[in-house]
N, C-alpha and C positions, 0 to 999 in steps of 0.2 A: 504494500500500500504506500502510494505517492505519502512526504513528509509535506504538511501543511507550511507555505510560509506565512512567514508571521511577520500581519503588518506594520509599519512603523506608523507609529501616531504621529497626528497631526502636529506644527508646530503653533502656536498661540497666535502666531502669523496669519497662515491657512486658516486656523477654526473660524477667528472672527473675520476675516475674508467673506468668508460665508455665511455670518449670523449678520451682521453690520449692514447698516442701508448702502444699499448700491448708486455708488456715484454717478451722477448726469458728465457726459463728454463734457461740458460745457464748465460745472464747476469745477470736477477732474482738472482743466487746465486752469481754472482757476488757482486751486491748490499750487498750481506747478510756477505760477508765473508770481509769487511770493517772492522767490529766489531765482535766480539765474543760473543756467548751467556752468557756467564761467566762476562763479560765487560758490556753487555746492562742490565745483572741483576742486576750489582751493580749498574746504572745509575736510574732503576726502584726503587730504594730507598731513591732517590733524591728528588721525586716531587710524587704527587698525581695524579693516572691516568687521575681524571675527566681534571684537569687543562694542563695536558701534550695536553689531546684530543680537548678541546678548542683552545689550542695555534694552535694546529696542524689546526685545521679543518679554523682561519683565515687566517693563514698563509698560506694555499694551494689555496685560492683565490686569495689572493694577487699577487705571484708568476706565476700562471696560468693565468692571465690576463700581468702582466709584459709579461712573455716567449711566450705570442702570439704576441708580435709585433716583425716587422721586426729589430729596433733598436735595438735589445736586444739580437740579436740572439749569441752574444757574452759571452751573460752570463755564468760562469762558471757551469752552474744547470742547463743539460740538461732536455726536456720532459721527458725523458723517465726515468731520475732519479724523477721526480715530480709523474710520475706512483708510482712510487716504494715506495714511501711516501704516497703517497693515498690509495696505500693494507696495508700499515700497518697500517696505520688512521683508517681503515672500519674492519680489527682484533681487535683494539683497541676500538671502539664502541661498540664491540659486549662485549668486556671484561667489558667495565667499566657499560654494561647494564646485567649484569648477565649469562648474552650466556656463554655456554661452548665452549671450544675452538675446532678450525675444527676437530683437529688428534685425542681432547678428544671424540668424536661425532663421530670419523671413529671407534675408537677403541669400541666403547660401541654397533656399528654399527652392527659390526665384533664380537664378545662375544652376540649379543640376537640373530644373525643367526646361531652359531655354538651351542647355547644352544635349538632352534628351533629344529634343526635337532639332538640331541642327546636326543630329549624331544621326539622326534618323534617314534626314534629309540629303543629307551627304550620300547614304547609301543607297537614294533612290534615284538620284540623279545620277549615278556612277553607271548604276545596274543598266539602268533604260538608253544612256548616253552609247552604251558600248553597244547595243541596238543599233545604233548610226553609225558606227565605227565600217562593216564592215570588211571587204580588203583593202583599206587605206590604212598603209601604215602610217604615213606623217600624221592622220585622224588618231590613230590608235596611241601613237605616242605621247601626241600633244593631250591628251585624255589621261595616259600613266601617268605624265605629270603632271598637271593638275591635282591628281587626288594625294598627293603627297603630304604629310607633314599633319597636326594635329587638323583639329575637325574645324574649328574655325578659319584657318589657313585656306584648307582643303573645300569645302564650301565657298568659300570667295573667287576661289581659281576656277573652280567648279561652274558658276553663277555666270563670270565673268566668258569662259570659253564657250558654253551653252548659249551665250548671247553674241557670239560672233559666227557659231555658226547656223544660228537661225537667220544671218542677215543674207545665207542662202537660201533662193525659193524652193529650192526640191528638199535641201536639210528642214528648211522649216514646214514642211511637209509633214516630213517625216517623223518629228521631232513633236510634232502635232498628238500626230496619230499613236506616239509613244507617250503619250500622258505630261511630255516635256512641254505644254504650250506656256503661253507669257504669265496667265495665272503662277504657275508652279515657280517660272523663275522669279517673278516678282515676291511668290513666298520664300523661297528660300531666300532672296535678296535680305528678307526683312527679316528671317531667325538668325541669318550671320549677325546685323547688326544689333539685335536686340541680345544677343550670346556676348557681344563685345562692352555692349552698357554693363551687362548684368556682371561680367566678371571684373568691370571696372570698380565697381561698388563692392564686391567681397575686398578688393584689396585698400579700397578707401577705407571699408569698416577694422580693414587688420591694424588698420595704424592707431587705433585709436585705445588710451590707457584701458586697464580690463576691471576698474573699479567706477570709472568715474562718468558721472554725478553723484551715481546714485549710494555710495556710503557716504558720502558729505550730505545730500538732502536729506537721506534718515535722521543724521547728526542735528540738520538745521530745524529737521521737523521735532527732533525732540526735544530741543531749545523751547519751540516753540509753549509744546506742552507743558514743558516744568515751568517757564513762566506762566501760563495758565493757571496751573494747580498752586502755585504760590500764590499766586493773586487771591485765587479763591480761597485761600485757608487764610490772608490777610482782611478777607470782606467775612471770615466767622464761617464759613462752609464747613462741614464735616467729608472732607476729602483727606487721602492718606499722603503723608509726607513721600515722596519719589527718591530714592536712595542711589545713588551713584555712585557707579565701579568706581574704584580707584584708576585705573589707569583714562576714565572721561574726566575728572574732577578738573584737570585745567578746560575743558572744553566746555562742560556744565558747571558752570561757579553758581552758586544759588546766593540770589540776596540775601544779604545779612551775612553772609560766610559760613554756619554753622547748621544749621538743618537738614536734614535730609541728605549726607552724607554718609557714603557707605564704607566698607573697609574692603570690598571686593578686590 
């Protein structure tokens, strides 16, 4: 009998991801546009992900059990600002566990479909071309090379020979009649260069650091909070003191210097 695996629970991140009102596009970017990405990456130089994401993942319980009582409803740290800290908490997980990040995953998503279909393309335009070939060997030849060299190369050369010899009437006949008419070269024309955008963008996304914004905006959003919950425990709220790693302590300094200090 198969061994059951056994699942890993959820992180405080995830759960309230899921219990928490779900943010509108509109104030999502709201949230975002507090800070600048220029601003959260220099705050990402401050602290260490792993310790940013532990602060983050107590703090979001603490807060989420506060902001569900009625007394509280005061507090300056709406739910749906507690949402907005928990997607970056659960970005932030993925970062600090090796995961690529979502847009790097769309983008690489996006460059192995458009290399799929130019991989494709290549091999249909080779098969049907050598149709036209023939006993011409200069045909035959100038066809061998062509398809040379990676797939985007090979497609272009491809594209390009295909369109010189349909400006033959009897090739472009023929070439018709082989499925090669101007529709196909014009597709292929446009998955070379959409193959050539799309690998351009995996290599723009490789250049870029592999923590930042997003452990600096955690950092900034939970600035955020802990002046909240100050506030609120200076206006007589019954909200819990927010306690801080020691290695955030220069980043979280709390007014007054001594509360809500932790020894972590």
């Amino acid at each position: 009998m198969a061994r059951r695996t056994r699942e890993v629970p959820l992180s405080a991140a995830k759960k309230l991801s899921r219990q928490l009102p779900k943010l509108s596009p509109l104030l999502r970017e709201g949230f975002r546009s507090l800070w600048s990405d220029k601003q959260c990456d220099a705050w990402s130089r401050r602290a260490k992900p792993a310790d940013v994401l532990r602060q983050a993942q107590e703090w979001l319980t603490i807060a989420a059990t506060a902001l569900s009582k009625e007394d509280c409803a005061d507090v300056p740290y709406s739910k749906q600002r507690l949402a907005w800290l928990a997607e970056l908490t659960v970005a932030l997980e993925g970062e600090v566990a090796g995961a690529p990040r979502p847009d790097v995953v769309t983008i690489r998503q996006a460059r192995d479909a458009a290399f799929d279909e130019s991989r494709q393309l290549r091999a249909r335009l080779r098969s049907r071309m050598e149709l036209l070939v023939g006993g011409d060997e200069e045909r035959g030849a100038a066809l061998a090379i062509a398809n040379k060299g990676d797939v985007m190369t090979a497609l272009a050369h491809l594209v390009e020979l295909l369109g010189r010899w349909r400006r033959d009437a009897r090739l472009r006949l023929l070439a018709d009649e082989a499925g090669l008419d101007e529709s196909m070269l014009l597709r292929a024309e446009g998955s070379g260069k959409l193959l050539e955008d799309a690998e351009l963008q995996v290599v723009s996304v490789a250049t870029l650091p592999a923590h930042a914004p997003v452990g600096g905006r955690v950092l900034r959003e939970l600035r955020a909070l802990q002046l909240a919950f100050t506030a609120a425990r200076e206006e007589g709220l019954k909200v819990p003191a927010l306690k801080v790693l020691k290695p955030l302590q220069p980043e979280l300094p709390l007014p007054h210097g001594g509360e809500g200090r932790g020894e972590g």
